[in-house]
N, C-alpha and C positions, 0 to 999 in steps of 0.2 A: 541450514543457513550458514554462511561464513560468518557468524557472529555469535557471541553468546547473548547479547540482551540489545535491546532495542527501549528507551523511549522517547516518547513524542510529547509534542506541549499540542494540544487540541485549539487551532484559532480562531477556527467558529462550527456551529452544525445549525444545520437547517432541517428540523425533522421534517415537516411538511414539504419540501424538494427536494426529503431524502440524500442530504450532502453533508460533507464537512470536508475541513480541509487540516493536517496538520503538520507541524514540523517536529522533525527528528533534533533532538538535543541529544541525545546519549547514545552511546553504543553503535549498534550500527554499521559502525567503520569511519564515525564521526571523529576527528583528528588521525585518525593512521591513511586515510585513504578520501573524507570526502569531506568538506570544508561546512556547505550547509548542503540541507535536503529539506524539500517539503511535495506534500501531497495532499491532491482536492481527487476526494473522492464522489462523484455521484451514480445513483441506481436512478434509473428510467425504466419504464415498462417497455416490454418488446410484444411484438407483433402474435406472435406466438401464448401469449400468457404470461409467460414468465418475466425474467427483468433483465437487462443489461447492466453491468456495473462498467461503468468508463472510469478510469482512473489517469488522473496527470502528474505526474512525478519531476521534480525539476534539481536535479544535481549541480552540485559547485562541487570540482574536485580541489585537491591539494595538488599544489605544482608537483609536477613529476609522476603521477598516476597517469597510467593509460585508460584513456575513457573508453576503451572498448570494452576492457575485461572487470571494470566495477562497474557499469552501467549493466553489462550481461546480468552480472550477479546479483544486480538488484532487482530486473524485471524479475529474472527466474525465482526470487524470495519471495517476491510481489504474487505473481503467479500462485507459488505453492503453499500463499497463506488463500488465497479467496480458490483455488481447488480442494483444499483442507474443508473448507464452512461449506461449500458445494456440497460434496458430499456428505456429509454433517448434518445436512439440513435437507437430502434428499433421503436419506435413510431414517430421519426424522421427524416427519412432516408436521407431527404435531410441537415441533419446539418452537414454531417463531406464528403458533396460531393465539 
């Protein structure tokens, strides 16, 4: 990740519709690069068995960042944190029974 630490203030979860949403307060690239950020995250079940995770992510840069190359950075971290658990959870099937 471009970052050493990351956190979040959690603004709600929904366990029963499987959501939550929260905001980034710290690190991140929070004052060098992105003003605020937050994310609602929900899993729905897919067609297949398994689940879908849709994720919404809403960036405010700081004047003078270009929103192609921090927005890049951010899906790809976003990505490489839920293909992380993916696999985590696919070679571990008994972790989340």
């Amino acid at each position: 990740m471009p970052f050493n630490l990351m956190k979040e203030r959690l603004e709600f979860i929904d366990v029963d519709k499987c959501e939550c949403k929260s905001t980034l307060i710290e690190g991140g690239g929070i004052d060098t690069a992105i003003e605020t950020a937050t994310s609602h995250i929900k899993v729905e079940p897919a067609a297949n068995g398994g689940s879908v995770v849709n994720v919404e992510s809403t960036y405010n840069l700081l004047p003078g960042v270009e929103v192609n190359d921090e927005i890049t950075k951010a899906k790809d971290s976003v990505m490489a944190i839920f293909k992380a658990a993916e696999a985590y959870l696919i070679a571990n099937l008994d972790a989340y029974n």
